[in-house]
C-alpha positions as CSV (number, residue, x, y, z in Angstrom):
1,X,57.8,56.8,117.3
2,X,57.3,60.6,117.9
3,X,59.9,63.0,116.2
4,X,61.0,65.8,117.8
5,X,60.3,69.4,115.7
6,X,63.5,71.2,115.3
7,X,63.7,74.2,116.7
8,X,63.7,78.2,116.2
9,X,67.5,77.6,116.5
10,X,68.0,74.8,114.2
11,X,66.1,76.5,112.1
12,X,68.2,79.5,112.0
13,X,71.7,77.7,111.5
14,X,70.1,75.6,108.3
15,X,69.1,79.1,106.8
16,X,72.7,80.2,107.1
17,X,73.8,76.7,105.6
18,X,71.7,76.6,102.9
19,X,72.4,81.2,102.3
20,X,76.4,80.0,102.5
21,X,75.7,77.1,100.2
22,X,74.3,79.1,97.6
23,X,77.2,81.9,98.0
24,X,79.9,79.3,97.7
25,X,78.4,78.0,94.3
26,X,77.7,81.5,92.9
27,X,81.2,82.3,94.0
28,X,82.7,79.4,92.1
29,X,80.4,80.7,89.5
30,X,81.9,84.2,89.2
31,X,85.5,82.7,89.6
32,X,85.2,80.5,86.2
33,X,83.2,83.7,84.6
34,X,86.8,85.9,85.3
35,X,88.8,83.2,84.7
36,X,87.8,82.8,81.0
37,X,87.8,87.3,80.8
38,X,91.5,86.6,79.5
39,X,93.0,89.5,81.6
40,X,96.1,88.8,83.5
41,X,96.2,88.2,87.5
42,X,98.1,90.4,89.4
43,X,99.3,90.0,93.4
44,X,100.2,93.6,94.7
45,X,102.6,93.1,97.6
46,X,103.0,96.4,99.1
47,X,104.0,97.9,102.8
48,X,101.4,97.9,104.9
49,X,101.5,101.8,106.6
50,X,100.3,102.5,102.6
51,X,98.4,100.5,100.3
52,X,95.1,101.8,98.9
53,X,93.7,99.2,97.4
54,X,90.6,100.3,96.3
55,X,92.2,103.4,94.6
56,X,94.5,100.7,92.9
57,X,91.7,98.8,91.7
58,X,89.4,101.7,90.5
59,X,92.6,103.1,88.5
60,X,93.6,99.5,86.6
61,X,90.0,97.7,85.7
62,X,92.4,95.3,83.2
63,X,93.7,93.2,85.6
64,X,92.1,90.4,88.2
65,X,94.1,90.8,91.8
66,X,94.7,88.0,93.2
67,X,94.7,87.6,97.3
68,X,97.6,85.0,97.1
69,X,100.6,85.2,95.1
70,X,100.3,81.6,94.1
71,X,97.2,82.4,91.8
72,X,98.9,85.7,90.1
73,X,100.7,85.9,86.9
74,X,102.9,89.1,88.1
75,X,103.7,89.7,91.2
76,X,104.6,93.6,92.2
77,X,106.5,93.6,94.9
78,X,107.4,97.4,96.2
79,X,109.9,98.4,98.9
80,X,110.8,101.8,100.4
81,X,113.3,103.5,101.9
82,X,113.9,107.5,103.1
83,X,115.3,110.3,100.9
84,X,117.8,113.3,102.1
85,X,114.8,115.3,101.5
86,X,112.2,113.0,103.8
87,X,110.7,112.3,101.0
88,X,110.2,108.3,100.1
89,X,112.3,106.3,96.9
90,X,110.2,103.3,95.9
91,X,111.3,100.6,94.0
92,X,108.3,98.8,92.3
93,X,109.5,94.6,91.0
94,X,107.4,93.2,88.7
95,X,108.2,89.8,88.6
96,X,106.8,87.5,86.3
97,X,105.2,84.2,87.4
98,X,103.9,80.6,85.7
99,X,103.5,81.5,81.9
100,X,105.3,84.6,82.6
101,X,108.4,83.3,84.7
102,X,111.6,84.8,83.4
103,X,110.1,88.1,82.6
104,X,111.2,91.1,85.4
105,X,111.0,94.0,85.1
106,X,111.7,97.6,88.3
107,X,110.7,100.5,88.0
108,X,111.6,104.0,90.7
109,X,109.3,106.6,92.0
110,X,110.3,108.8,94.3
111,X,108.1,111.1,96.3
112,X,109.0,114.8,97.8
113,X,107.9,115.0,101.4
114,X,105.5,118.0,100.3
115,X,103.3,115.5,98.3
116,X,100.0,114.5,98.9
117,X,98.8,111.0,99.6
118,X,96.7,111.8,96.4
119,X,100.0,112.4,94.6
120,X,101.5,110.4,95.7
121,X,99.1,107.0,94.6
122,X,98.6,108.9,91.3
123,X,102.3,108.4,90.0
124,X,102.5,104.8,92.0
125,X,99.4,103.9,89.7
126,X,101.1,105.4,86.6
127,X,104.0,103.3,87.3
128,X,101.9,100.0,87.8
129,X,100.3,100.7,84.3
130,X,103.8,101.3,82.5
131,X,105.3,98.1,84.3
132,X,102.6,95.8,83.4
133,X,101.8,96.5,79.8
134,X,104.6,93.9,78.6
135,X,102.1,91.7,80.5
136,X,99.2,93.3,79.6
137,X,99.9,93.3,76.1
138,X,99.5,89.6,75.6
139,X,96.0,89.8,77.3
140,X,92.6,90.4,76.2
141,X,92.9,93.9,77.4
142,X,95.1,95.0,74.8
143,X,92.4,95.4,72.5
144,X,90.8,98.5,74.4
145,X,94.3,100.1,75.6
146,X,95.5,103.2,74.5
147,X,98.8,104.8,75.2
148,X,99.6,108.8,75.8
149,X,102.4,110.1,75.5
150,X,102.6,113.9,77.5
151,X,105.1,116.5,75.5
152,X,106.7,118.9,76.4
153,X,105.2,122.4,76.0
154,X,106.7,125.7,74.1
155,X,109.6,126.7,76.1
156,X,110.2,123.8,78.5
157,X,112.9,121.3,78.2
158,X,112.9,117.5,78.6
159,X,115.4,117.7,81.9
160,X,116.2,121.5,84.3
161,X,119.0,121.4,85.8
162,X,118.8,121.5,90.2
163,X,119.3,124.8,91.6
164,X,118.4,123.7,95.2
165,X,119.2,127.2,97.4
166,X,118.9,124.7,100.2
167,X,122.0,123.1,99.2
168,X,120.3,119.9,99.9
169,X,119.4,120.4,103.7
170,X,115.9,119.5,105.0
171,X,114.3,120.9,107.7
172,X,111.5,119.7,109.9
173,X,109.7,121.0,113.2
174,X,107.1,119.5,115.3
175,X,105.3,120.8,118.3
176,X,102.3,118.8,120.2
177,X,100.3,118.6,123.3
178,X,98.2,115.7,124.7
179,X,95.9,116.0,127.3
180,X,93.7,112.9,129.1
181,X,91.8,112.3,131.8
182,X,89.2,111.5,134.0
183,X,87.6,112.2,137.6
184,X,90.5,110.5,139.6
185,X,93.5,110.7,136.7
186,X,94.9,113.0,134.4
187,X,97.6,113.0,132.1
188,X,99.2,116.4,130.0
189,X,101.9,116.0,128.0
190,X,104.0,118.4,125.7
191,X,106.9,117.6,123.1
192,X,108.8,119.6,120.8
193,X,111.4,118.5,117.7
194,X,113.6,119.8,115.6
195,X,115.5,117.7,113.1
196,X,118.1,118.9,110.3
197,X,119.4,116.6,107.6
198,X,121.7,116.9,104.4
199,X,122.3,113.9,102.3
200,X,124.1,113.2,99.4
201,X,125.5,110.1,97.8
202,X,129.2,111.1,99.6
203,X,128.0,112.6,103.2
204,X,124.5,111.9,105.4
205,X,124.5,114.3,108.3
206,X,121.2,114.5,110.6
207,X,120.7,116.0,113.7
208,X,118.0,115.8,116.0
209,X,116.5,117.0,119.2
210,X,113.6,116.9,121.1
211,X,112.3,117.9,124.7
212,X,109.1,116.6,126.5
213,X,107.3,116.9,129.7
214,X,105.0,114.8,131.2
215,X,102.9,115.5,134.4
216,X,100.3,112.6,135.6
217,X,97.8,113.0,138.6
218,X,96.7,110.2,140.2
219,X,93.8,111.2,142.3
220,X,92.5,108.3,145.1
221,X,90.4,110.0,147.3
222,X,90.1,111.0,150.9
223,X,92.9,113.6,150.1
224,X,94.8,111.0,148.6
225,X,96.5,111.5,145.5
226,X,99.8,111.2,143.6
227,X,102.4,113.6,141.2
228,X,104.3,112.2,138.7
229,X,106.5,114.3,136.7
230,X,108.7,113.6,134.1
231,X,111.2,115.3,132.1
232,X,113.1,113.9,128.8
233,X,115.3,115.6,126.5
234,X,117.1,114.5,123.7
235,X,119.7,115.2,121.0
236,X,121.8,113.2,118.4
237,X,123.9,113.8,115.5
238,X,125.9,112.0,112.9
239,X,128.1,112.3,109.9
240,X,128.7,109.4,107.6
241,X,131.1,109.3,105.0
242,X,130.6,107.2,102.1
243,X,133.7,105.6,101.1
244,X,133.3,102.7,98.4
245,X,129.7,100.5,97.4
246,X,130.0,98.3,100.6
247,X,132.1,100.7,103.1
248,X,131.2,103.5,105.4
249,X,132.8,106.1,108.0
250,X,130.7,107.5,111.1
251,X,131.0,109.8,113.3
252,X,128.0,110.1,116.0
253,X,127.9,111.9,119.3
254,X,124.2,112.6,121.3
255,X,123.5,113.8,125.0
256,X,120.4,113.3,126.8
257,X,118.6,113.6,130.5
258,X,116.0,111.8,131.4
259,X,114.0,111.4,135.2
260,X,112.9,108.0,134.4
261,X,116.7,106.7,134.5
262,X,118.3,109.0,137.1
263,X,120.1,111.1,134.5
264,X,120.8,115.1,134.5
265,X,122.8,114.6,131.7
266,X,124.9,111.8,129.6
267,X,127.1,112.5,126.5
268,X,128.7,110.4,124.3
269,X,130.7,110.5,121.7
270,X,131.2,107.8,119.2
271,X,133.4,107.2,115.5
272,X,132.5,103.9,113.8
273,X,132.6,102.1,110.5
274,X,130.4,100.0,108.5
275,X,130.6,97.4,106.3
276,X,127.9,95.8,103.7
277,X,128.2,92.6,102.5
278,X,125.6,93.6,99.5
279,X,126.2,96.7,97.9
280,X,124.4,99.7,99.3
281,X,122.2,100.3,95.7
282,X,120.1,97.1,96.7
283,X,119.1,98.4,100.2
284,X,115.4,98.1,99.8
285,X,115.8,94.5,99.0
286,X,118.8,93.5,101.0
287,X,121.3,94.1,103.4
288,X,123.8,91.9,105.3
289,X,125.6,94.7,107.7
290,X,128.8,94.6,110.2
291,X,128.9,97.8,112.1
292,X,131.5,98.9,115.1
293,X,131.7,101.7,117.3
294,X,134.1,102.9,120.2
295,X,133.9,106.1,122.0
296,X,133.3,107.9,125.4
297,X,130.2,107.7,127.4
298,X,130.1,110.6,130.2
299,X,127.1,110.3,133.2
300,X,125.9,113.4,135.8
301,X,123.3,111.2,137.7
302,X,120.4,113.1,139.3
303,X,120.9,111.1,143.1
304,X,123.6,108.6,144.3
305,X,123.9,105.3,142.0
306,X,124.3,101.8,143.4
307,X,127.8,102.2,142.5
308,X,128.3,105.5,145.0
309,X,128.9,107.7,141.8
310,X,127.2,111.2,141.0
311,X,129.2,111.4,138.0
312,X,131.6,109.4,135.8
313,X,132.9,109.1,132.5
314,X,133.6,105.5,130.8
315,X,135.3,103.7,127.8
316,X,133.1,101.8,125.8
317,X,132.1,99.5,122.4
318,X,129.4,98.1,120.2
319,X,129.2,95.6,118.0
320,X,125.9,95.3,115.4
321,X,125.1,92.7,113.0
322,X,121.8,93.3,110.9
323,X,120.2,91.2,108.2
324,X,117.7,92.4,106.0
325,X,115.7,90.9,103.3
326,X,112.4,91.2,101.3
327,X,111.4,88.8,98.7
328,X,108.6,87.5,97.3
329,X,108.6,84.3,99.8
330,X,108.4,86.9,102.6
331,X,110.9,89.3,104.5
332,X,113.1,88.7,107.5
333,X,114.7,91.4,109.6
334,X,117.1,90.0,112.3
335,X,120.0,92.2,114.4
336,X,122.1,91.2,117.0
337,X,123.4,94.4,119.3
338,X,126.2,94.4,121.5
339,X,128.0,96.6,123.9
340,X,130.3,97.0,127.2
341,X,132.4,98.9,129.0
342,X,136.2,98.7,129.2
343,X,136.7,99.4,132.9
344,X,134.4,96.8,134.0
345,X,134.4,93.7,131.1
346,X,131.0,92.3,133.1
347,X,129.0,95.9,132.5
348,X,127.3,95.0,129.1
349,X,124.5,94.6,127.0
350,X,123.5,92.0,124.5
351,X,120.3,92.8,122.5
352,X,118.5,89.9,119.5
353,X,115.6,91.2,117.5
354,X,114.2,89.3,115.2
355,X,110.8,89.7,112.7
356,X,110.0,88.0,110.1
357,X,106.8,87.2,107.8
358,X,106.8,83.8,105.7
359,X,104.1,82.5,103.1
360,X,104.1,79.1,104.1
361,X,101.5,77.9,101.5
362,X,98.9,79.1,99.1
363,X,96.6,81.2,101.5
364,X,98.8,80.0,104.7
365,X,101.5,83.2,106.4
366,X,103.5,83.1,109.3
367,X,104.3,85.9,111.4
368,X,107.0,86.6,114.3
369,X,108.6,89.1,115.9
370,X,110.6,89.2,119.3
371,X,113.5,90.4,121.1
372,X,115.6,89.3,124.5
373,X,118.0,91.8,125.8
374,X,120.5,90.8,128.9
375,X,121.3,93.3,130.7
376,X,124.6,94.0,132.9
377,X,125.1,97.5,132.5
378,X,122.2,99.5,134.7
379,X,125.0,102.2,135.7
380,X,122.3,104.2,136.7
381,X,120.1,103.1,139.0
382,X,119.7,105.3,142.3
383,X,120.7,103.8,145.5
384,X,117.6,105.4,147.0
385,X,116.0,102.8,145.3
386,X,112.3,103.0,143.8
387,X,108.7,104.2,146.0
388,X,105.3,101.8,145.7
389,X,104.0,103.9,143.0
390,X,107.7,104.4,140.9
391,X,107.3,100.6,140.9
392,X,103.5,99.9,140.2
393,X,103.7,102.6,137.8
394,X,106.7,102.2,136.2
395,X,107.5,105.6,137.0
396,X,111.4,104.9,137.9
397,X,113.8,102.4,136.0
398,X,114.2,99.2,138.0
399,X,116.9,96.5,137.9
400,X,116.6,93.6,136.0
401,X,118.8,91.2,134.1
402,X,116.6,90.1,131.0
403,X,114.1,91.9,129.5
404,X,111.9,90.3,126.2
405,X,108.9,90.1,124.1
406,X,107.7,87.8,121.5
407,X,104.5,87.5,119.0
408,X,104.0,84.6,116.8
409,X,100.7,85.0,114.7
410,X,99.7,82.4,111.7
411,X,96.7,83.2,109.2
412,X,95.3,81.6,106.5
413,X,92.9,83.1,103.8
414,X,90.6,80.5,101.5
415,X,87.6,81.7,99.3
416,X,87.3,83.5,96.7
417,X,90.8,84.2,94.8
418,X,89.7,87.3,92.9
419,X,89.5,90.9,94.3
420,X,88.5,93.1,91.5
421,X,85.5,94.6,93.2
422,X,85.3,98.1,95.0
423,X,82.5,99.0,97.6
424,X,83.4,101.8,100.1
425,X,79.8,101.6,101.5
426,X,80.2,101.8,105.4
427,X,84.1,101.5,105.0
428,X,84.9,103.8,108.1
């Protein structure tokens, strides 16, 4: 019986079997080898817009870092909110798992918005390595750990007292252009911002504006072509009085115009209050609010609505229910939004977002995130109605009842469970 010689390409795929064979043991290889180093594991669960990782590990060489939590012996969780000063607070858990369980520990940092990324991963680092040395300390590692302390110097004092000449009001100002195109399109674009904020633990008052313009060119030959131009301003403010750890007073008013939505100009004006169901000191790790709102809504439309109105002023409410939480197992945002008018009960808006991120498993996440809004309250629309291009463009706000979105993503990580190494070679 003749037997067929394999070929160039079965060649090929039993090189790579036998090359990921011989990875796979030498990886199992190197996994017992750190195993038995006797340094704890660590799982660093930190937001995503900021983690650098390789910094981390370059910084804290006593440690393995695990890729799931399930394999770690602390597990650092960090969350984040926004100073008065747009600066950041973060609140660094170390929680202690398996031999460790029982054993938590947080720790605060909080960043000035002048700092540096470099500064700022610098002190996150030097409060990784004061958290974890009552873990550390019942590793191997101990033996080659030394602690500094920094005093002092001649003249200086262990606390100064704030003399802020800003009275605690930030500033912040912000001015771009885009520009894009090609032989039949082009696109400019300019925006400007200006946003002031003072906050305290009693008051939080921010205001904001912004203006843009937009002009796109749509070129399609044979003296053919298109003109779109758009014009959105902007501008809201708020006051919020804090009243007791779960209460809150508001008081927010904003106008706007916008050519997308047929508007010259709307105003509003709107008091409110809030209540928290956890107390507002454990923000970054939970909240469970119930906010209300009345107040006066006031519309100049740019043409003639569906409705035969140029202008108007209405009566209206919102409701908003938000739940917030980040643990270990995952985080879950949800809020439901709702609102109408009083002169017409069937002019409303009902709004359900959702996200949230959930280790199923060792190695196994789930990720969601969507939103349906009903709407019954386009006041605006023009009775003109939309041109070809407004609608294959999107160029004009068009009527519609429902609008959504949903993303539902799963991954799962297997391999190696260590992460200790750093190679920035080709890292982009």
């Amino acid at each position: 019986m003749k037997m067929n010689r394999p070929t160039g390409m079965t060649l090929y795929f039993l090189i790579i079997l036998l090359l990921f064979s011989r990875s796979l043991v030498l990886s199992q290889a190197a996994g017992r080898s750190s195993d038995a180093s006797g340094l704890i594991s660590v799982f660093i669960d930190f937001p995503d817009w900021y983690m650098d990782m390789d910094y981390i590990r370059t910084e804290i060489p006593y440690v393995n870092y695990m890729r799931d939590r399930a394999d770690a012996d602390v597990h650092i969780l960090t969350t984040t909110q926004r100073t008065g000063s747009d600066g950041c607070e973060y609140t660094i858990n170390f929680i202690g798992l398996g031999a460790f369980a029982g054993q938590e520990n947080t720790l605060t940092y909080t960043s000035q918005q002048t700092d540096t990324e470099d500064m700022i991963r610098g002190e996150l680092v030097r409060h990784f390595k004061i958290g974890l040395m009552q873990y550390v300390s019942h590793s191997s590692a101990i033996d080659r750990i030394n602690i500094h302390y920094r005093d002092t110097g001649p003249g200086e004092s262990g606390a100064t007292p704030v003399n802020d000449p800003w009275n605690y009001w930030t500033f912040r100002t912000s001015l771009r252009g885009h520009f894009s195109g090609e032989k039949s399109y082009k696109n400019n674009s300019l925006s400007a911002s200006i946003s002031a904020d003072r906050v305290t633990e009693d008051w939080k008052l921010s205001f904001y504006l912004s203006m843009s313009n937009t002009r796109t060119i749509y070129d399609y030959g044979e003296g053919l072509s298109y003109n779109d131009q758009r014009r959105s301003d902007y501008f809201r403010g708020s006051i919020v009085r804090s009243l007791t750890p779960r209460w809150s007073l508001a008081a927010i008013s904003g106008a706007s115009r916008s050519t997308y939505s047929n508007l010259d100009l709307t105003a509003y004006w709107r008091p409110g209050i809030e209540f928290n169901v956890y107390p507002y000191s454990e923000a970054t790790r939970r909240q469970f609010t119930f906010q209300y709102m009345i107040g006066v809504d006031y519309y100049d439309y740019h043409e003639l609505t569906i409705y035969y109105k140029m202008k108007e002023c209405r009566l209206s409410e919102n409701l908003q229910i938000s739940y917030q939480i980040k643990q270990p197992w995952g985080s879950i945002n949800a809020s439901l939004y709702g609102s109408h008018y009083f002169h017409d009960m069937e002019k409303f808006h009902v709004s359900l977002i959702n996200s949230l991120e959930l280790r199923l498993v060792k190695g196994l996440s789930l990720d969601i995130f969507g939103y349906i809004t009903f709407v019954r309250d386009q006041l605006s629309l023009p009775a003109s109605g939309a041109s070809l291009e407004e609608i294959l463009l999107r160029r004009r706000e068009l009527e519609t009842s429902y609008d959504y979105y949903l993303s539902i993503g799963l991954s799962y990580t297997f391999g190696s469970i260590y992460n200790n190494v750093v190679n920035p070679r080709f890292g982009g």
